[in-house]
C-alpha positions, 0 to 999 in steps of 0.5 A: 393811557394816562401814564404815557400821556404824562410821560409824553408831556413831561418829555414835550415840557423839557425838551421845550423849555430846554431848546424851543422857548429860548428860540422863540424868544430870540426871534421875537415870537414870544406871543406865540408860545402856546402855538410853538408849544403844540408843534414841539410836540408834534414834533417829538411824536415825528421822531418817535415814528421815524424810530419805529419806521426804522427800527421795525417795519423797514426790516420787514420790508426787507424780510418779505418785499412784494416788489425786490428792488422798487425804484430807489428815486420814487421811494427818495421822495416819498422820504421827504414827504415823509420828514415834511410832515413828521419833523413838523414843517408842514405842521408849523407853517399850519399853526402860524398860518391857518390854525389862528383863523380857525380858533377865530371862527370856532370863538366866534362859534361859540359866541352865537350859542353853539357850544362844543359837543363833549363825545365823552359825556354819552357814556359818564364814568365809563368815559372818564377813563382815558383808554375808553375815551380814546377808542371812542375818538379812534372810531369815530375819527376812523369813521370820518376818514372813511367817507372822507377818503370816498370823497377824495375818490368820487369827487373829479376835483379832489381826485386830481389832488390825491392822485399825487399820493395813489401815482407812486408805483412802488409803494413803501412805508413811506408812501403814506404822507405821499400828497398833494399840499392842497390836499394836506391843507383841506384834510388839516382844516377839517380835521381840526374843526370835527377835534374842536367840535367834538370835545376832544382833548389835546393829548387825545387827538395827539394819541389817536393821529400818532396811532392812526399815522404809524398804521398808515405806514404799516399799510402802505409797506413793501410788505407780503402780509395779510391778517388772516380770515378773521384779523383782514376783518378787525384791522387794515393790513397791508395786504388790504389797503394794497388792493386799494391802491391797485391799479385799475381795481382799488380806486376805479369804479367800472370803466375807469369811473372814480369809486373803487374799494377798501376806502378804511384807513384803520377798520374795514369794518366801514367797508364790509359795512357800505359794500366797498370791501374786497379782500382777494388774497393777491398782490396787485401792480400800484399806480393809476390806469392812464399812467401805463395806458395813456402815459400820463405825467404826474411827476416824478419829483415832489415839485413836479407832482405839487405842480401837475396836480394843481393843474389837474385841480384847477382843470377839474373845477373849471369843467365842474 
């Protein structure tokens, strides 16, 4: 883990003072160096993914498709969602927008006497070494996600923003990224509060969204896979997260109530743990149950689906 860890900095180190530090210059942002630095290398771990995508999981998608031939338009705009977020556009705008005021409030934090709770320091000299440390932040990062995802299916008003990503019928590799902007901008802000919070260094947090992100996208393939009777139970397949975005089954409670099942984003165990597992070996349709019983909008392009889910958002803080 330390090696790649350096390898990835020396790499991050070159390609910025090469290409990224004489463009801030040029354009008169030298003050903000530190916050160009962080997005180049979210930007090179962007290029890796797409790599991977390419070179490993679309040739599976077309080994063992669910769905033959999805809808090519839907499947084009989860592709922009998906350069949207790993080429580090929505990143970049986060860090010269939101992230200064963060690093404000959580100053301000420590200044009133509450320090940063180091997660590493529960476990001295077994900690130390980067591998544990980082299953560590991957568990207990998942375990966050977890309840975070329950949350955007049993609250009505977060609901209405991440139905933008369980609206796409036709799932692919590239759904993941698949969200509401607002959503993305909430899910950000919490995400680098726990980091801060928790002690987590920089290359760790980079190591464990990177893992998390390529899973994700391995989830959400066009792929007919499972894990098996035991591996269902120690890791997310496609299979199991497929059954989550199944319509009217994976994020539905009875009689159309918000709940649902298989809520995980890396480890069922969360699921198997709070009674919301459920790990039939089927293949279910996607999408939401009003889309085909109601034929409900939610957009068929991405500014479409920016703009219906604020509305529906805006509706349901207004009913409460």
């Amino acid at each position: 883990m330390d090696t790649l860890i350096d390898w990835f900095g020396q790499w991050q180190d070159g390609f910025f003072e090469a290409l990224v530090q004489p463009l801030m210059f040029h354009i008169g942002l030298g003050n903000r160096l530190e916050d160009a630095y962080n997005a180049t290398g979210w930007l090179l771990i962007g290029l890796v993914q797409l790599a991977v995508m390419l070179a490993l999981i679309e040739p599976l998608q077309r080994w063992r498709p669910v769905e033959a031939a999805p809808d090519r338009r839907a499947v084009a705009v989860d592709v922009l969602y998906t350069l949207i977020h790993r080429l580090g556009v929505f990143r970049l705008v986060f860090f010269f927008t939101l992230e200064p005021g963060l690093e404000t409030l959580m100053g301000e934090w420590r200044s009133a006497g509450f320090g940063t709770f180091h997660l590493e320091g529960l476990w001295p000299g077994v900690t130390d070494r980067a591998w544990v440390s980082f299953v560590l932040y991957l568990v207990v990062f998942d375990f966050i996600s977890y309840w975070l995802h329950r949350a955007q299916h049993q609250w009505a008003w977060w609901w209405a923003l991440h139905a933008v990503h369980h609206s796409q019928r036709h799932m692919t590799q590239w759904s993941d990224n698949r969200n509401h902007l607002l959503d993305d901008v909430l899910q950000a802000v919490i995400w680098v509060g726990v980091a801060q919070l928790i002690g987590v260094a920089p290359g760790q947090f980079v190591a464990v969204v990177a893992v998390t992100q390529l899973s994700e996208n391995f989830q959400h393939a066009n792929l007919r896979c499972g894990f098996g009777r035991l591996g269902e139970r120690l890791w997310i397949s496609p299979r199991f997260h497929r059954t989550h975005h199944a319509m009217g089954i994976g994020h539905e409670g009875p009689q159309g109530v918000l709940g649902g099942h298989n809520f995980g984003v890396l480890l069922p165990w969360w699921d198997m743990l709070f009674g919301t597992a459920d790990f039939r070996r089927t293949y279910e349709a996607t999408g939401i149950r009003d889309q085909v019983e109601q034929g409900r909008d939610y957009g068929q392009g991405f500014w479409a689906q920016q703009r219906l889910g604020l509305q529906r958002w805006l509706s349901a803080l207004r009913l409460g």
